[in-house]
N, C-alpha and C positions, 0 to 999 in steps of 0.2 A: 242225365246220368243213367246205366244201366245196373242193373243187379251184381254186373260183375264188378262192374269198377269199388275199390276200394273206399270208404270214408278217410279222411283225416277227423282225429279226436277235436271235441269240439262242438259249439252252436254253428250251424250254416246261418248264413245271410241268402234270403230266398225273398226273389220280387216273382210275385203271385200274379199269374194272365188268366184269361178265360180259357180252360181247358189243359192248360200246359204252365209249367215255372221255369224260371232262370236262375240261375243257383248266383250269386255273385258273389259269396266267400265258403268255399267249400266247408262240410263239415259233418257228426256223425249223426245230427238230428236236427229237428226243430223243437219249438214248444209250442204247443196246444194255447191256444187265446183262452179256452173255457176253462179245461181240467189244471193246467201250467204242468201237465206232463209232457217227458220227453218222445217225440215221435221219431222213431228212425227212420232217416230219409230213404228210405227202402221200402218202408210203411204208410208215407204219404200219400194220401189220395183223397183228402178233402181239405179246401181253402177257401175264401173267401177274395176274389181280386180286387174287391173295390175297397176291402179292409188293408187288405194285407195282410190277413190273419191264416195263422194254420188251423184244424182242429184233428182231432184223432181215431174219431169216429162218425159217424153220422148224427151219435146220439149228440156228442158235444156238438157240432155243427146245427143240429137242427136246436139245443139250447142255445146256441147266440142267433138265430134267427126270432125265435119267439125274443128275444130279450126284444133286438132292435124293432120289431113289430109294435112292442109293448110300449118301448120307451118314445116312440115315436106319436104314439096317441091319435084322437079324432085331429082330423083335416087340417 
């Protein structure tokens, strides 16, 4: 989707690639895995492909990477 194209109101359904997504039910945002705010899909620009998670920032993003670091433990 481009900046021009309009949202429909709503949660989008977004399957998350490396580098790029595919929107599969359009809509005016996602939500953030960490904060559970809403990101405008205009605003998207960090995800997670092997979660399938969004996040909204780098900050939140780089909080769920220390989580699964963490939670993940010695060897």
């Amino acid at each position: 989707m481009n900046r021009y194209e309009s949202f429909p109101e709503g949660e989008a359904q977004v399957d998350f690639g490396e580098g790029d997504f595919v929107v599969l039910r359009p809509g005016a945002y996602v939500i953030c895995a960490v904060t559970g705010e809403r990101i405008p899909m205009d605003e998207l620009r960090y995800w997670n492909p092997d979660l399938n998670e969004a996040y909204k920032d780098a900050d939140a993003a780089l909080t769920r990477w220390k989580q699964l670091t963490t939670d993940q433990g010695p060897g």
